[in-house]
C-alpha positions as CSV (number, residue, x, y, z in Angstrom):
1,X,142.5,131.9,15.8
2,X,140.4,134.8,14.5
3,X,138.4,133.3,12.2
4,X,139.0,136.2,9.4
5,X,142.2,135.5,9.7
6,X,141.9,132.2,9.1
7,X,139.4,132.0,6.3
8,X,141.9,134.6,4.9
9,X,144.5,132.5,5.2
10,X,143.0,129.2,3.9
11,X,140.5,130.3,1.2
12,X,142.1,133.4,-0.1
13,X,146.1,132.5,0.5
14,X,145.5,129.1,-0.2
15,X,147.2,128.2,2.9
16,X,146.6,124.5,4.6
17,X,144.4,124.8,7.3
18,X,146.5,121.9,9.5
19,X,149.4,124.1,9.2
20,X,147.6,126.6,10.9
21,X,148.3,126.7,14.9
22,X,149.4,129.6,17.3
23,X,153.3,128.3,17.7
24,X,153.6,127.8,14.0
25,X,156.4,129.9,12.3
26,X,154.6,132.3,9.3
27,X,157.9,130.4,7.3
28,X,156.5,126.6,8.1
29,X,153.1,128.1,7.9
30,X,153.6,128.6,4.5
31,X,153.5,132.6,4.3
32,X,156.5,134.2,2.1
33,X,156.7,137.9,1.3
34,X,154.7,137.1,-1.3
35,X,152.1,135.9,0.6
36,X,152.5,139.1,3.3
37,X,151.8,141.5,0.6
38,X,148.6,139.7,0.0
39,X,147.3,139.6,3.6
40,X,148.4,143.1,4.2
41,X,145.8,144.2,0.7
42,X,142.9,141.6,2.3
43,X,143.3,142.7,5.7
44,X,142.7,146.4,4.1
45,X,140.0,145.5,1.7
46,X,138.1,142.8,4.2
47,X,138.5,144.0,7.4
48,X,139.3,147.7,7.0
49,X,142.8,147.1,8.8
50,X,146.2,149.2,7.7
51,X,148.6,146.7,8.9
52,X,152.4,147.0,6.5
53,X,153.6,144.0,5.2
54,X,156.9,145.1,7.6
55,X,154.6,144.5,10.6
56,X,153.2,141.1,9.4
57,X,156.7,140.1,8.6
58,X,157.9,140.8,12.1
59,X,155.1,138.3,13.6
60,X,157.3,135.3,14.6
61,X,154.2,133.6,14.7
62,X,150.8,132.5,13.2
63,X,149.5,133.3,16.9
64,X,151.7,136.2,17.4
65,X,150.2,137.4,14.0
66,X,146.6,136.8,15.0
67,X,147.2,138.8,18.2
68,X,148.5,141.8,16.2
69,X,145.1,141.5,14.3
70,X,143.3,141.5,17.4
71,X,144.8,144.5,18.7
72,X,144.6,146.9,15.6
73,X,140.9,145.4,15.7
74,X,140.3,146.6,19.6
75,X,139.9,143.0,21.1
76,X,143.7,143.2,23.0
């Protein structure tokens, strides 16, 4: 996993780290909509990505959500 992503994720969602793998839902994960609205601002503000809380939410995914990232980033 990209580790903005995860850093993100952990320090700045609170999220636990161990629920953190690729075939993990965003649900068991532990990302609501809540929780989509604030990656969608720290993606913006830390990494300079425009990604809509609709697009995060349609990541079945944590891996499928890091892959996203990775494309809007250049690194498909």
């Amino acid at each position: 996993m990209n580790e903005d992503l995860k850093r993100i994720l952990t320090v700045e969602l609170n999220l636990d780290d161990a629920a953190l793998h690729p075939g993990t839902s965003l649900e068991d994960a532990g990302i609501d909509s809540l929780s989509v609205v604030e990656l969608s601002v720290h993606l913006s503000d830390q990494l300079g990505l425009e990604i809509s809380e609709e697009e995060l939410q349609s990541a079945a995914s944590v891996g499928e959500l890091d892959r996203m990232i990775e494309q809007r980033r250049g690194n498909s």
